[in-house]
SEBAKE-971680 format. One record per residue (C-alpha): residue in one letter; x, y, z. Coordinates in steps of 0.5 Angstrom, whole numbers, padded with zeros to 4 digits, always signed. Layout:
<pts>
AXYZ;...
</pts>
This chain:
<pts>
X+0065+0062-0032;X+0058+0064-0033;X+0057+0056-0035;X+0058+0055-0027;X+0053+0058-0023;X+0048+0054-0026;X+0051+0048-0025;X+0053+0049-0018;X+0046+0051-0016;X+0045+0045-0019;X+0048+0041-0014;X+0047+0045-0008;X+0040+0043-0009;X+0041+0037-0010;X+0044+0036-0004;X+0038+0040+0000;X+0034+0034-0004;X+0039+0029-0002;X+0039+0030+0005;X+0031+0030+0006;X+0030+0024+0001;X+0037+0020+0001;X+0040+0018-0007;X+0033+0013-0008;X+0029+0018-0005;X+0032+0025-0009;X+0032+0020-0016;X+0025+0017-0015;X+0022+0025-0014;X+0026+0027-0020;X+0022+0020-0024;X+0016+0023-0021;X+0018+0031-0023;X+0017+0033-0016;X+0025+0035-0015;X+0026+0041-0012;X+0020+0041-0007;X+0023+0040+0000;X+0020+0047+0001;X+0012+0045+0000;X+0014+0040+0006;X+0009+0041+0010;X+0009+0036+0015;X+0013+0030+0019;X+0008+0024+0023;X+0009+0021+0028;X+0011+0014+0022;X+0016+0019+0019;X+0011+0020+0013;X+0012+0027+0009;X+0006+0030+0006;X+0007+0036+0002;X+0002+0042-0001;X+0004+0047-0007;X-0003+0050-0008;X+0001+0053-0015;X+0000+0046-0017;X-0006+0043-0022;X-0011+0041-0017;X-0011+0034-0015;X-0003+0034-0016;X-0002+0039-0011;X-0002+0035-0004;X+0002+0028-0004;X+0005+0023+0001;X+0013+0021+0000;X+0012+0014+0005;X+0017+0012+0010;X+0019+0006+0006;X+0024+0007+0000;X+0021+0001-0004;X+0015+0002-0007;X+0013-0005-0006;X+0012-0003+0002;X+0007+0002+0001;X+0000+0001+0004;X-0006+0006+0004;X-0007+0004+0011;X+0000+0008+0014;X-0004+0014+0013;X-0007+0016+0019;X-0014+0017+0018;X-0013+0026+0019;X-0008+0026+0014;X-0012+0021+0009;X-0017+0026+0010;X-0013+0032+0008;X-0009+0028+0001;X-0017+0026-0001;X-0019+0033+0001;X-0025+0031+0005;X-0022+0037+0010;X-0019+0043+0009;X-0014+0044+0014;X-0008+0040+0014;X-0009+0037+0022;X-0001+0039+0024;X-0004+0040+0031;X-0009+0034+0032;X-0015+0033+0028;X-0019+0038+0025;X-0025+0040+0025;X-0031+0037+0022;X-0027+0031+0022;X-0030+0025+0027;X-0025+0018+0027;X-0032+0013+0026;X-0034+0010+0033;X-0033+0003+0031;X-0027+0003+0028;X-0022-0003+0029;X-0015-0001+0030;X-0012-0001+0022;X-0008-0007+0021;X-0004-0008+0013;X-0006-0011+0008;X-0004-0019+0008;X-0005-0020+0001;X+0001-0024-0003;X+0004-0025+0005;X+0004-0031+0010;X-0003-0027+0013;X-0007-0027+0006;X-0014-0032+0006;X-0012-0039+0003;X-0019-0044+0003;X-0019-0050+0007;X-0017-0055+0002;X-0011-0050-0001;X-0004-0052+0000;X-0003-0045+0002;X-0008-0046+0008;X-0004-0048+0015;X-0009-0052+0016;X-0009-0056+0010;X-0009-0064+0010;X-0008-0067+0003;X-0013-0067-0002;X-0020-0068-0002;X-0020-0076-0003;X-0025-0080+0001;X-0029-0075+0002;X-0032-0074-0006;X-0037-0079-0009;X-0039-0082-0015;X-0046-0082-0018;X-0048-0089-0019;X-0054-0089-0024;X-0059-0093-0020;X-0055-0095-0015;X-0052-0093-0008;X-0046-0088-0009;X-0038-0091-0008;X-0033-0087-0004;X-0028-0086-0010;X-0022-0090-0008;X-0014-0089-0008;X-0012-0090-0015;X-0019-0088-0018;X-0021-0081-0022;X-0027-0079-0021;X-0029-0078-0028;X-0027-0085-0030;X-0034-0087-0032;X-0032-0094-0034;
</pts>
């Protein structure tokens, strides 16, 4: 019946969907309204990282980025090339398909993008944290204690700090 077509035109694009994203990935684009778009794809890189271009869009909705990852707890700034960082921001025109566009210089003193360690094995603990690697116990030994009028007492085992009796 007439009732069919829309529906079959329906799943026909989810498929289409469904092969470029996988069933997370097209559930994920209908959640973020970006369902129907595999044809603004306008580039693959080299980490599998899709970016895309509808110039019918509202301005600063009209370039995105659908990371490799499926999880979004993985996703980083920095598995962005810095070309494409640069188009997304719009800081170049061109999107760099073909290389880096021009105008655009990586700075010379760049080091080489690692990930953020933040909430990982990697992240910044102080010395005396129990997350640290180098950690050795609590500071004991090695806090005083003022003595009015008198030479200061390293504070022993068994004794606080604060007991001032």
């Amino acid at each position: 019946g007439p009732s069919a077509a829309p529906s079959r035109a329906f799943i026909g694009a989810y498929l289409d969907e469904y092969k470029m994203r996988g069933f997370w990935g097209t559930v994920r684009a209908i959640k973020m309204n970006k369902f129907g778009t595999k044809k603004y794809l306008i580039h693959v890189d080299h980490l599998g990282n899709r970016y895309f271009e509808n110039k019918h869009e509202t301005f600063g909705r009209d370039r995105w980025i659908e990371y490799t990852e499926a999880r979004a707890t993985r996703w980083d700034a920095v598995k962005i090339p810095p070309e494409w960082h640069a188009w997304l921001h719009r800081n170049v025109d061109e999107a760099p398909i073909s290389g880096p566009p021009a105008g655009f210089a990586p700075t010379a003193f760049g080091a080489p993008v690692v990930a953020n360690p933040t909430g990982g094995g990697g992240a910044y603990a102080p010395r005396n944290s129990p997350l640290s690697k180098g950690y050795e116990g609590m500071a004991k030994g090695k806090v005083e204690r003022w003595v009015p009028g008198g030479k200061a007492k390293a504070v022993g085992a068994g004794k606080d700090v604060y007991d001032l009796k």
